[in-house]
CHARMM internal coordinates of N, CA and C (Angstrom, degrees):
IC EDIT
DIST 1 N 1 CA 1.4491
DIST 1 CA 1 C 1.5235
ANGL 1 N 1 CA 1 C 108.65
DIST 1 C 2 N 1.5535
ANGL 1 CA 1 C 2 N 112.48
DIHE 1 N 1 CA 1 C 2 N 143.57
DIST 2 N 2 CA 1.4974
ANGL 1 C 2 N 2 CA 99.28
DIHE 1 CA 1 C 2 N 2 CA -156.91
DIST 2 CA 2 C 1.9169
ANGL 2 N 2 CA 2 C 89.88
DIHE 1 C 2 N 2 CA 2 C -110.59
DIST 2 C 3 N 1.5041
ANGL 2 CA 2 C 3 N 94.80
DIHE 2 N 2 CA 2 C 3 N 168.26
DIST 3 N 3 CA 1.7418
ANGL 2 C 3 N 3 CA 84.95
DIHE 2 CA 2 C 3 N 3 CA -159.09
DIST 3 CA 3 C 1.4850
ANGL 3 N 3 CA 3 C 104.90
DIHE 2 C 3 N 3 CA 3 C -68.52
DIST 3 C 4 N 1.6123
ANGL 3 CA 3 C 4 N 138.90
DIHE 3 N 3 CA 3 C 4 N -34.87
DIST 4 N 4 CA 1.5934
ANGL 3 C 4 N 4 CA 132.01
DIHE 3 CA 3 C 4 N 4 CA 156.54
DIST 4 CA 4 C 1.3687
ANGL 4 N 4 CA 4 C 122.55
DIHE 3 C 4 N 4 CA 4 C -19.12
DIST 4 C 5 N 1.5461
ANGL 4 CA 4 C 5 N 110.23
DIHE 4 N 4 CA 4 C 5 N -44.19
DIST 5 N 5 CA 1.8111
ANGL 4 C 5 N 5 CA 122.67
DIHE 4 CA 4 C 5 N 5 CA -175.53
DIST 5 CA 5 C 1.3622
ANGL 5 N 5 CA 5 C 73.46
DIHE 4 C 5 N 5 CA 5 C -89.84
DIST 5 C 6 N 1.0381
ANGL 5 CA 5 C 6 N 163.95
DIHE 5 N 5 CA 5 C 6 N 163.89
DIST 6 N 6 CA 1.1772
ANGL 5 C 6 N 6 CA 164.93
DIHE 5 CA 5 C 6 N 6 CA -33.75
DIST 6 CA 6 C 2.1124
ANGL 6 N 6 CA 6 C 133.20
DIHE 5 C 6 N 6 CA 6 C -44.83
DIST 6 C 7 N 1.3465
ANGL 6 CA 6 C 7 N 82.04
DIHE 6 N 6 CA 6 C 7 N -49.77
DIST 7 N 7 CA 1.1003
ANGL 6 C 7 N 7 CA 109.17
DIHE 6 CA 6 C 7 N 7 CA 176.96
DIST 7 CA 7 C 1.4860
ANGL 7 N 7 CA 7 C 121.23
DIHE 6 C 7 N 7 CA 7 C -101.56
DIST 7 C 8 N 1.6336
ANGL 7 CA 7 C 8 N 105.17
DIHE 7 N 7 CA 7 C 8 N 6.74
DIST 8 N 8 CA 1.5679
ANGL 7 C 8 N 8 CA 117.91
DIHE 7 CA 7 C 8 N 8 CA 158.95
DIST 8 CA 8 C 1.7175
ANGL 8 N 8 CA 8 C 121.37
DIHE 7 C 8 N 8 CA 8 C -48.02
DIST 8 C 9 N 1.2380
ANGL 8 CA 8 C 9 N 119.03
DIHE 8 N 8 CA 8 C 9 N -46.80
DIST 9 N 9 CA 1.1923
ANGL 8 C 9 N 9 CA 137.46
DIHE 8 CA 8 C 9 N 9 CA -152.96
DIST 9 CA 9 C 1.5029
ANGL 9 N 9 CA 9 C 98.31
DIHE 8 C 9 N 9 CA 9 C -68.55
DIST 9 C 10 N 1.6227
ANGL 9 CA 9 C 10 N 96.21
DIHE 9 N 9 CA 9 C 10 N -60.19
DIST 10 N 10 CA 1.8954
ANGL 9 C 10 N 10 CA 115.20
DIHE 9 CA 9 C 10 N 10 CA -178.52
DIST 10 CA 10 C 1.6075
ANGL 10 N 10 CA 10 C 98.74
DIHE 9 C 10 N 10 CA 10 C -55.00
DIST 10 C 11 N 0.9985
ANGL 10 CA 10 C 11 N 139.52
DIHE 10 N 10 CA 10 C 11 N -71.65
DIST 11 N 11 CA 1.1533
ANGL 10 C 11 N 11 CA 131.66
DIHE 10 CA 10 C 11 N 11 CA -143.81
DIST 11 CA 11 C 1.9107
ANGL 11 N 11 CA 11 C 97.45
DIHE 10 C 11 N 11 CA 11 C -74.71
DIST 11 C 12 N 1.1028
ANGL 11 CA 11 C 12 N 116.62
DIHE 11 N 11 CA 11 C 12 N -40.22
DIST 12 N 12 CA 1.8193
ANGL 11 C 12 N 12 CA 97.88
DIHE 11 CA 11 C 12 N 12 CA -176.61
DIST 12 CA 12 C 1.3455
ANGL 12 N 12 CA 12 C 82.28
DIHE 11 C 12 N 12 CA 12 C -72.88
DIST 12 C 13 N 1.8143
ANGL 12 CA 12 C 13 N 154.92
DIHE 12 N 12 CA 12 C 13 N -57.44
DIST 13 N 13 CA 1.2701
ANGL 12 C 13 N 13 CA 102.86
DIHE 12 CA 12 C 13 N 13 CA -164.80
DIST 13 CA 13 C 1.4614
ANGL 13 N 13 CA 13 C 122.37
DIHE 12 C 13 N 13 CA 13 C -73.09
DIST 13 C 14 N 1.1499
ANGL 13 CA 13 C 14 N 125.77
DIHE 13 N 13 CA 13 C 14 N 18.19
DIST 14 N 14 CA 1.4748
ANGL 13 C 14 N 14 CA 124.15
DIHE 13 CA 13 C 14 N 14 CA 162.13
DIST 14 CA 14 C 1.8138
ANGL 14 N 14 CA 14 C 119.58
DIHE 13 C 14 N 14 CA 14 C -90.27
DIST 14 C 15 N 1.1248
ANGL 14 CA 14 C 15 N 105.14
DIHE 14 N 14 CA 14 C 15 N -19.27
DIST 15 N 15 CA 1.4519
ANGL 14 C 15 N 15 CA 110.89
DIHE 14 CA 14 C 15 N 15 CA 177.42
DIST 15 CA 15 C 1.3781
ANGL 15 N 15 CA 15 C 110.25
DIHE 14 C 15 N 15 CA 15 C -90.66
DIST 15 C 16 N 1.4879
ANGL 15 CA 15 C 16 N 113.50
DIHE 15 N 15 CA 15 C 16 N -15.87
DIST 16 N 16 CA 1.4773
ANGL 15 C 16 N 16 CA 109.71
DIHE 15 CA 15 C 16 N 16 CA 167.61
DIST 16 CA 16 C 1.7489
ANGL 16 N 16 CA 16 C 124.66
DIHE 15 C 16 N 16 CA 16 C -109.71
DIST 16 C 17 N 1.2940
ANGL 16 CA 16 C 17 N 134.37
DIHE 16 N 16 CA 16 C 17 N 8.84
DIST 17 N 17 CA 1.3878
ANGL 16 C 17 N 17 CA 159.56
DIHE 16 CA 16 C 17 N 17 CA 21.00
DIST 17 CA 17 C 1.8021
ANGL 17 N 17 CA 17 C 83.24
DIHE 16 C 17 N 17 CA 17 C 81.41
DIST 17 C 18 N 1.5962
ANGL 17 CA 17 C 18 N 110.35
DIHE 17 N 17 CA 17 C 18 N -97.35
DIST 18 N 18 CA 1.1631
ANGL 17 C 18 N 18 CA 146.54
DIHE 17 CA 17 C 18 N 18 CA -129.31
DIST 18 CA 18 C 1.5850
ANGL 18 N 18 CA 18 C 91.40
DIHE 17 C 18 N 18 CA 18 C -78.09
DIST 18 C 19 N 1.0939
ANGL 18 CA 18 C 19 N 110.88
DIHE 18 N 18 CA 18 C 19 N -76.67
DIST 19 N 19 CA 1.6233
ANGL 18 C 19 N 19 CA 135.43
DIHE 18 CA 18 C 19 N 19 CA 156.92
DIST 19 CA 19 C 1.3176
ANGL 19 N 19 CA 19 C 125.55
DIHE 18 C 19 N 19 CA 19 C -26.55
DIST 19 C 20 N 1.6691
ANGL 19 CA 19 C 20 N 125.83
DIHE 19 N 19 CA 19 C 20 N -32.04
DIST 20 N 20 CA 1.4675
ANGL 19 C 20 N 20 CA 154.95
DIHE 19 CA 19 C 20 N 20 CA 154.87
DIST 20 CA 20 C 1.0060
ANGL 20 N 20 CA 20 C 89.07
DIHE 19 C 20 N 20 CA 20 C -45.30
DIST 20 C 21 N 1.8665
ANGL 20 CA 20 C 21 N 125.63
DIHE 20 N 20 CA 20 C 21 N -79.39
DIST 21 N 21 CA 1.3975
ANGL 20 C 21 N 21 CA 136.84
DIHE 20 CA 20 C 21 N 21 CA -134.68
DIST 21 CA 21 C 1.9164
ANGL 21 N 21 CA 21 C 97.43
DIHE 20 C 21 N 21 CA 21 C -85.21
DIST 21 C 22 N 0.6477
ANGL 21 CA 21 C 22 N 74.04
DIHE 21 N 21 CA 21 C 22 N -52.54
DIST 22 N 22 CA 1.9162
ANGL 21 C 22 N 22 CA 82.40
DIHE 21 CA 21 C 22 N 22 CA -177.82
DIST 22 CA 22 C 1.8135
ANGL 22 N 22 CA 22 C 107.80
DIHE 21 C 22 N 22 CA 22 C -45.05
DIST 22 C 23 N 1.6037
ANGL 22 CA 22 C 23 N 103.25
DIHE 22 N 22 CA 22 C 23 N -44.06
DIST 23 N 23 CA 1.3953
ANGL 22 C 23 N 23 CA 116.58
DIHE 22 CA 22 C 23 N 23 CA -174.29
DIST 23 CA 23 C 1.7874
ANGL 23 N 23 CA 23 C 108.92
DIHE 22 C 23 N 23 CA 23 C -51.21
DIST 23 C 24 N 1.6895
ANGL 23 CA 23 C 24 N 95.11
DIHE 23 N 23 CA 23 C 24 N -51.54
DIST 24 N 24 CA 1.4284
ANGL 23 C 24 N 24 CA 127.48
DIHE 23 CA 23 C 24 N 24 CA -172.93
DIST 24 CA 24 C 1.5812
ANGL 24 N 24 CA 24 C 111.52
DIHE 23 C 24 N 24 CA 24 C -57.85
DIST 24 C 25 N 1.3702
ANGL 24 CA 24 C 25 N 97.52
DIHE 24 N 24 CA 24 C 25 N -39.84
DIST 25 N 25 CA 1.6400
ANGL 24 C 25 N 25 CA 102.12
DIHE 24 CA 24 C 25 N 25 CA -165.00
DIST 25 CA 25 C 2.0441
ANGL 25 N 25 CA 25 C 95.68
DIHE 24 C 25 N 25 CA 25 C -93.31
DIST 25 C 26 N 1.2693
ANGL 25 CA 25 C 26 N 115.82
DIHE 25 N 25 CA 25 C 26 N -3.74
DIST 26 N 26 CA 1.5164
ANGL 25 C 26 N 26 CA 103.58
DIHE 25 CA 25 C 26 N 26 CA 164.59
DIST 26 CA 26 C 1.3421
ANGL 26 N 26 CA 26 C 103.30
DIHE 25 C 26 N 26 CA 26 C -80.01
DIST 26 C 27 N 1.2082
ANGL 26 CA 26 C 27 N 126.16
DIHE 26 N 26 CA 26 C 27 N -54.49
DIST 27 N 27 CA 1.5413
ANGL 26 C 27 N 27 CA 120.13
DIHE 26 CA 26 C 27 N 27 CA -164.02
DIST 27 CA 27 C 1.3496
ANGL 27 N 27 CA 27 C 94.21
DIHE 26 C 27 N 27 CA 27 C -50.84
DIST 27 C 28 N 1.5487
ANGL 27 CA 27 C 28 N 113.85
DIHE 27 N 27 CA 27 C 28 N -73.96
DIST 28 N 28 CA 1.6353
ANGL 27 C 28 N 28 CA 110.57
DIHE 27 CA 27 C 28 N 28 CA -164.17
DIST 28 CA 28 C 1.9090
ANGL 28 N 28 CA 28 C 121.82
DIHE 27 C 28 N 28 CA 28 C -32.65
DIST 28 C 29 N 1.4533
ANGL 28 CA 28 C 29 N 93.31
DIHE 28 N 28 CA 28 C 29 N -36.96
DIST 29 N 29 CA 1.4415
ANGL 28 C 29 N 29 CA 103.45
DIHE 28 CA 28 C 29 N 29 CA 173.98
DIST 29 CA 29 C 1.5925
ANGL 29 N 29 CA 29 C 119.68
DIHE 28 C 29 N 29 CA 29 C -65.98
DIST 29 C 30 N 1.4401
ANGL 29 CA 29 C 30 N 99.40
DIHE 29 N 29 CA 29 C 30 N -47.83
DIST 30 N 30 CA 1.4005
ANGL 29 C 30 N 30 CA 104.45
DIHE 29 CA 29 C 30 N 30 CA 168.13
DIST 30 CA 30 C 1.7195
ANGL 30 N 30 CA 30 C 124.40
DIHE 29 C 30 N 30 CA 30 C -47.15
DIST 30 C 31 N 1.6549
ANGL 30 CA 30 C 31 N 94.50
DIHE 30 N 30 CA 30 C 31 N -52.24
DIST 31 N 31 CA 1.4306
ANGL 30 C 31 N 31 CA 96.73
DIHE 30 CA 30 C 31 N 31 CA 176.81
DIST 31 CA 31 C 1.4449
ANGL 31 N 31 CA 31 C 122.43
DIHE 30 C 31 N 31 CA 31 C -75.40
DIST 31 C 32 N 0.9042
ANGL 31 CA 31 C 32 N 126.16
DIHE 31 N 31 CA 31 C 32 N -8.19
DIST 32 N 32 CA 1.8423
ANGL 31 C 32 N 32 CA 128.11
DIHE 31 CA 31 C 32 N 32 CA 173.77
DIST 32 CA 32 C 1.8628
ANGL 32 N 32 CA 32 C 85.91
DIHE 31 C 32 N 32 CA 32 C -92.39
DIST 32 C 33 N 1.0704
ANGL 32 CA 32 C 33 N 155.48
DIHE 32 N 32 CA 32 C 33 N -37.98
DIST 33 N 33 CA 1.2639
ANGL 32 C 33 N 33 CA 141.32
DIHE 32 CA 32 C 33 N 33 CA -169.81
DIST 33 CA 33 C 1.6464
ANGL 33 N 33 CA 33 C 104.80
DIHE 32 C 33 N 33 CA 33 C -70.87
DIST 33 C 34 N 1.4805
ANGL 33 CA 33 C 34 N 104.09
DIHE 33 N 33 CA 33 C 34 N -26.58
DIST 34 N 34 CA 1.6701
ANGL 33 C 34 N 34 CA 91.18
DIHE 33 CA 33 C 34 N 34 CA -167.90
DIST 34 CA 34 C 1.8519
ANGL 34 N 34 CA 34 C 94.33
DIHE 33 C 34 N 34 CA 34 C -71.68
DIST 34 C 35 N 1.3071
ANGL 34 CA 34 C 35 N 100.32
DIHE 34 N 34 CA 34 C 35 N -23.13
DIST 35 N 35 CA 1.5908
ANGL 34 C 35 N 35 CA 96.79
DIHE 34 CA 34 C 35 N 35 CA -155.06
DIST 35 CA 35 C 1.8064
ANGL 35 N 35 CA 35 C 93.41
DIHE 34 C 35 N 35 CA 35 C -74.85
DIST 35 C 36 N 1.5240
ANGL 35 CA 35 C 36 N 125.27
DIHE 35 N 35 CA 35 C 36 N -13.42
DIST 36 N 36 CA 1.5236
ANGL 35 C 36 N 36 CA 109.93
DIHE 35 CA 35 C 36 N 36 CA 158.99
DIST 36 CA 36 C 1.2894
ANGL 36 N 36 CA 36 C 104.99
DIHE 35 C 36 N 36 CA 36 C -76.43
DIST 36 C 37 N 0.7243
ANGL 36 CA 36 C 37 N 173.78
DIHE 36 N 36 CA 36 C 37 N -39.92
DIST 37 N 37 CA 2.0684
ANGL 36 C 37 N 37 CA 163.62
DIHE 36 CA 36 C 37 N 37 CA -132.13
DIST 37 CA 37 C 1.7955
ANGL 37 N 37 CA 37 C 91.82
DIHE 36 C 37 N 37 CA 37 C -101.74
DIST 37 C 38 N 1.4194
ANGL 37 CA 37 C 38 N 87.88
DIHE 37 N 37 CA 37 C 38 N 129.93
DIST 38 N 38 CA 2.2128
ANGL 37 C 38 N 38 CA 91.67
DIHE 37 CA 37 C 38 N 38 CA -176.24
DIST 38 CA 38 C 1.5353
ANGL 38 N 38 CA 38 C 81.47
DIHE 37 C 38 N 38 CA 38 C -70.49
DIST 38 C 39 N 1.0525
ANGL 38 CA 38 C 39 N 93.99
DIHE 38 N 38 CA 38 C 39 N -174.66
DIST 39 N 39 CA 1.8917
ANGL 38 C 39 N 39 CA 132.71
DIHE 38 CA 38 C 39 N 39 CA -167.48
DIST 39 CA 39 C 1.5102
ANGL 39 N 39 CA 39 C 81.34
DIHE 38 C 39 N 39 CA 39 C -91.21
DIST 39 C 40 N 1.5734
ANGL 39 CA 39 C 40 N 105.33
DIHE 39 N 39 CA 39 C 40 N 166.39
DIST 40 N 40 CA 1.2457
ANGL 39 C 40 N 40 CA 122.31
DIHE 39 CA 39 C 40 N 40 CA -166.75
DIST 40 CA 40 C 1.8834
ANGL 40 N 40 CA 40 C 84.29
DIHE 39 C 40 N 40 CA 40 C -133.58
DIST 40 C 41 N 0.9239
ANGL 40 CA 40 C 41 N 120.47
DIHE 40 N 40 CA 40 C 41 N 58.31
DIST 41 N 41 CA 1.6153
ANGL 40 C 41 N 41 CA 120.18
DIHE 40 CA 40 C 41 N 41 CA 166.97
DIST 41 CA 41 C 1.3181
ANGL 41 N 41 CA 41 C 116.79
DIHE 40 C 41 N 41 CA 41 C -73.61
DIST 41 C 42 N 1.6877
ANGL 41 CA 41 C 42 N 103.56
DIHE 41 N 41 CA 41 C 42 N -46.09
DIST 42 N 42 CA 1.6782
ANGL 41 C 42 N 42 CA 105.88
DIHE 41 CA 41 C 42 N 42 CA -178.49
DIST 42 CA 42 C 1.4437
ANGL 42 N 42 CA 42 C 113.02
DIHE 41 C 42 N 42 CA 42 C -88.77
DIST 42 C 43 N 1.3485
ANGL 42 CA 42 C 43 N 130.48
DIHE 42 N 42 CA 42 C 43 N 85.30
DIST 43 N 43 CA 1.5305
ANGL 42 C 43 N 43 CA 129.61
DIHE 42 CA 42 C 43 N 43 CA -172.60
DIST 43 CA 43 C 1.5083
ANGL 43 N 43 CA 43 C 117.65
DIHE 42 C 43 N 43 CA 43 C -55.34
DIST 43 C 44 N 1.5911
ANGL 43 CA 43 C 44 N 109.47
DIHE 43 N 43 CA 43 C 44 N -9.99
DIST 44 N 44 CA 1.2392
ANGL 43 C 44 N 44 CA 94.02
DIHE 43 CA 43 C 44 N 44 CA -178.51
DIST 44 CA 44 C 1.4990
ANGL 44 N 44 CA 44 C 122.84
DIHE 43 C 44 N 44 CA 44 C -97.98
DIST 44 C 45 N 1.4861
ANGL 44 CA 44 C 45 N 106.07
DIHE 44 N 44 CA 44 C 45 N 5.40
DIST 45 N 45 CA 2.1883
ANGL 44 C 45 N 45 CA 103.65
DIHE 44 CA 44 C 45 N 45 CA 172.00
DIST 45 CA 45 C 1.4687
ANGL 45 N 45 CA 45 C 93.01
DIHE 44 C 45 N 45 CA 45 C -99.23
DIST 45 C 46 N 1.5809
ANGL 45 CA 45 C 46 N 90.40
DIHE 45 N 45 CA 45 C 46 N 120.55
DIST 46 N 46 CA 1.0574
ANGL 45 C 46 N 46 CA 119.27
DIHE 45 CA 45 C 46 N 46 CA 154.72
DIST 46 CA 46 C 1.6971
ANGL 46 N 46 CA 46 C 136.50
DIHE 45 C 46 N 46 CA 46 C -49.12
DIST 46 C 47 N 1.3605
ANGL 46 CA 46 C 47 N 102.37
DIHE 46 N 46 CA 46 C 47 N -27.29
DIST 47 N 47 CA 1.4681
ANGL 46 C 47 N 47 CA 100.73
DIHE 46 CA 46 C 47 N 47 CA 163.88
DIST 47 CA 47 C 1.6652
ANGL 47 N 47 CA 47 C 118.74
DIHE 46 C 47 N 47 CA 47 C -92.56
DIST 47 C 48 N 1.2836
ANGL 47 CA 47 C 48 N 114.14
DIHE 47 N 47 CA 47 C 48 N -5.17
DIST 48 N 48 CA 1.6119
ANGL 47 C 48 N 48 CA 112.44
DIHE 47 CA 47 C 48 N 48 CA 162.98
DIST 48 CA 48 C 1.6891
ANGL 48 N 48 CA 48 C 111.86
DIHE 47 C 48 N 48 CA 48 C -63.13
DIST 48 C 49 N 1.5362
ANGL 48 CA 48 C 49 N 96.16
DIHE 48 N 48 CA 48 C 49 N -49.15
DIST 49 N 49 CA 1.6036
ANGL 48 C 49 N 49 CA 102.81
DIHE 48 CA 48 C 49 N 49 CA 171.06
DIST 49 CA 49 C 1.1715
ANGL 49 N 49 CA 49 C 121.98
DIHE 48 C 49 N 49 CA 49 C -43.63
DIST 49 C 50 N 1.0873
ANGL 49 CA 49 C 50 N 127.36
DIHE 49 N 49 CA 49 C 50 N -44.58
DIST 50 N 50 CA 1.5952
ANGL 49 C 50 N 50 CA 148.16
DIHE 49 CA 49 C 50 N 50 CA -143.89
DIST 50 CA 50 C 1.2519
ANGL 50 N 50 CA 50 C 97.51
DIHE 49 C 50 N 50 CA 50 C -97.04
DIST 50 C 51 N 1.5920
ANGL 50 CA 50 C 51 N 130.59
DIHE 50 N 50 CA 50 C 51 N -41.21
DIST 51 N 51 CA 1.1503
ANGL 50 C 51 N 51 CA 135.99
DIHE 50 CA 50 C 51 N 51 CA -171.06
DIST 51 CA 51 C 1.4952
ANGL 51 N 51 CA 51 C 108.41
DIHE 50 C 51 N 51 CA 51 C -88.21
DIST 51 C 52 N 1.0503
ANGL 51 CA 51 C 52 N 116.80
DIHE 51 N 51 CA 51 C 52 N -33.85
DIST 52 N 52 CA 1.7756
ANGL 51 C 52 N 52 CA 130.14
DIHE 51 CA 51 C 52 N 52 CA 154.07
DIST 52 CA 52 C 1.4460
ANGL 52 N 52 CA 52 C 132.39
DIHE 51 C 52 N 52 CA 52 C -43.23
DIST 52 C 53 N 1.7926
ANGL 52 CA 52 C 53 N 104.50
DIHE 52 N 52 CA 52 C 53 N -57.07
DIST 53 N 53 CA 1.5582
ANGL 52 C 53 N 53 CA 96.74
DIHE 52 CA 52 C 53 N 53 CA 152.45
DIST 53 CA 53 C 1.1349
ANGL 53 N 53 CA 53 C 136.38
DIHE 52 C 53 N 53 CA 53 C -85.01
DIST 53 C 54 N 1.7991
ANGL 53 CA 53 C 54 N 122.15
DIHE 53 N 53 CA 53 C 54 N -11.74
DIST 54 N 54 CA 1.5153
ANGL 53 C 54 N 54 CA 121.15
DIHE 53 CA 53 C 54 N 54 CA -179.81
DIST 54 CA 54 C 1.6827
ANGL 54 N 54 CA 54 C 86.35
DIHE 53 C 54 N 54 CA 54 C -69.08
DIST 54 C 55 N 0.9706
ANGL 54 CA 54 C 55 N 128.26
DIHE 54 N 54 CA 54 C 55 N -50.54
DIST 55 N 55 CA 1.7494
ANGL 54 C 55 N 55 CA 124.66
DIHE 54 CA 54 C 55 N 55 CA 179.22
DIST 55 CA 55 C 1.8495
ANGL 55 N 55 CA 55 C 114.21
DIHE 54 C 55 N 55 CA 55 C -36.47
DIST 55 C 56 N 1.4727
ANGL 55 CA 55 C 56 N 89.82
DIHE 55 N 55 CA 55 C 56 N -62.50
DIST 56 N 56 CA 1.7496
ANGL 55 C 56 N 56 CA 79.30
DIHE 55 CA 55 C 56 N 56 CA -170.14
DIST 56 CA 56 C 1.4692
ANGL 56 N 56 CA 56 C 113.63
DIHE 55 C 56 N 56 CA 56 C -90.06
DIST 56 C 57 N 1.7359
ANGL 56 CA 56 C 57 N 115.83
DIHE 56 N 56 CA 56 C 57 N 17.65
DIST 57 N 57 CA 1.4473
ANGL 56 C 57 N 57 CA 118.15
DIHE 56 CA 56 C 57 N 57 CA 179.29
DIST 57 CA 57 C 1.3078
ANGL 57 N 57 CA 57 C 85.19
DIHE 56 C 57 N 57 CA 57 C -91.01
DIST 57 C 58 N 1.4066
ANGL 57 CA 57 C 58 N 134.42
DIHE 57 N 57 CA 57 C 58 N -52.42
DIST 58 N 58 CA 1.7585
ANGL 57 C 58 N 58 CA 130.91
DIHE 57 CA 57 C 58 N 58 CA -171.90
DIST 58 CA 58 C 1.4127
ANGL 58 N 58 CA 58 C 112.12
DIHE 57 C 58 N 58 CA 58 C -61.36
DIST 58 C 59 N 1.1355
ANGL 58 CA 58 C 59 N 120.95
DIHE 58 N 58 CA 58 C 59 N -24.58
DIST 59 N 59 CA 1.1276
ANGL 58 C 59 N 59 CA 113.03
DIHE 58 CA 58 C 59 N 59 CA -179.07
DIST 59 CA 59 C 1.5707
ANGL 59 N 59 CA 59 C 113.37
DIHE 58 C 59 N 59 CA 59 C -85.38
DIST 59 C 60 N 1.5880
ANGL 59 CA 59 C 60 N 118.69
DIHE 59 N 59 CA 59 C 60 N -31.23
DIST 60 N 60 CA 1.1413
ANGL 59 C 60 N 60 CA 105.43
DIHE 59 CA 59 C 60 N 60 CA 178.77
DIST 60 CA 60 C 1.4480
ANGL 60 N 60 CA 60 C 110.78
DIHE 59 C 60 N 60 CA 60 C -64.85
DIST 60 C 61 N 1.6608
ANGL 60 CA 60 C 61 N 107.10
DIHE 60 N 60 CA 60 C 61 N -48.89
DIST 61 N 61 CA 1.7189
ANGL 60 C 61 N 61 CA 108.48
DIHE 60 CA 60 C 61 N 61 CA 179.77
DIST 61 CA 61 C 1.7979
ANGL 61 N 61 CA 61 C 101.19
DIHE 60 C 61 N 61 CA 61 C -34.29
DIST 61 C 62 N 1.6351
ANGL 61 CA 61 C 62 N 109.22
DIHE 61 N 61 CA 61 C 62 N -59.42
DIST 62 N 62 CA 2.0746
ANGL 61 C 62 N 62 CA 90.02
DIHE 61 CA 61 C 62 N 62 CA -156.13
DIST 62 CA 62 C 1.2711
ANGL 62 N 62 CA 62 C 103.42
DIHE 61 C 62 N 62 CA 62 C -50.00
DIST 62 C 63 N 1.8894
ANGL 62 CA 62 C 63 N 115.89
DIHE 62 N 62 CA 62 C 63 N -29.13
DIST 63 N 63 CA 1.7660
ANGL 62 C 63 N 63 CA 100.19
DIHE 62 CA 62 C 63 N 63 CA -158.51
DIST 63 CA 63 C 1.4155
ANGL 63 N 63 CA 63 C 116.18
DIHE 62 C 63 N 63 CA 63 C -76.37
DIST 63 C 64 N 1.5296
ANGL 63 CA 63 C 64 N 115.07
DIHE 63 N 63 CA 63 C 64 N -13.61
DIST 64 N 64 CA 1.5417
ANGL 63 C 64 N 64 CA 128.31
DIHE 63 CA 63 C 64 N 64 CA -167.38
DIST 64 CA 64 C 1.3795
ANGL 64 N 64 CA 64 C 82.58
DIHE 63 C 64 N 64 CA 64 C -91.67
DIST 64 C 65 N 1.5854
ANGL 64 CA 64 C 65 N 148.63
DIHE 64 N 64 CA 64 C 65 N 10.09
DIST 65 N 65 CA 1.8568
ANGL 64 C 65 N 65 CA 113.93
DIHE 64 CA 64 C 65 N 65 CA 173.50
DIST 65 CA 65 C 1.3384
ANGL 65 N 65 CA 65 C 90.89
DIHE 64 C 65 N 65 CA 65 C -112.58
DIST 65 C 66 N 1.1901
ANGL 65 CA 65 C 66 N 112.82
DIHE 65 N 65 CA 65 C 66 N 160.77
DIST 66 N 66 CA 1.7140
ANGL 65 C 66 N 66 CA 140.94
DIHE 65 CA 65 C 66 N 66 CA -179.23
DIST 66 CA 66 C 1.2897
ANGL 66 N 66 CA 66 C 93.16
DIHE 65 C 66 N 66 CA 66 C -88.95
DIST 66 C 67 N 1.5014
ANGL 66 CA 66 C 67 N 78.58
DIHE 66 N 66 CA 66 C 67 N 160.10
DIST 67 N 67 CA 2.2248
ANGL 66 C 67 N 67 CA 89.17
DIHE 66 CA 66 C 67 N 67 CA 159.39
DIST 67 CA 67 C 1.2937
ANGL 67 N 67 CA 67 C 97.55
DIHE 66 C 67 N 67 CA 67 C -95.64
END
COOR INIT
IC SEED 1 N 1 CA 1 C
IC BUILD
């Protein structure tokens, strides 16, 4: 057994480990970002709106890129 096949096992559970935490630490990020953007109570300013979807358009872009 060559030492790579050995140390196969460790390293994917470290890349998924890795991949867990990374997953974890977007949401958390995500969710402390919503808590900067005001509330959208008053529907009628237009820049609350505006600031609402430039928010959840960026956010969809980071979640749609790969590493």
């Amino acid at each position: 057994m060559a030492l790579s096949e050995k140390f196969a096992p460790a390293l994917t559970e470290t890349r998924e480990d890795f991949s867990e935490y990374v997953a974890h630490l977007q949401l958390h990020m995500t969710l402390q970002a919503r808590n900067l953007v005001p509330s959208l109570s008053n529907t009628g300013d237009s820049r609350h709106h505006l600031l609402h979807q430039t928010q959840a358009d960026i956010e969809k872009l980071v979640s749609r890129q790969g590493f």
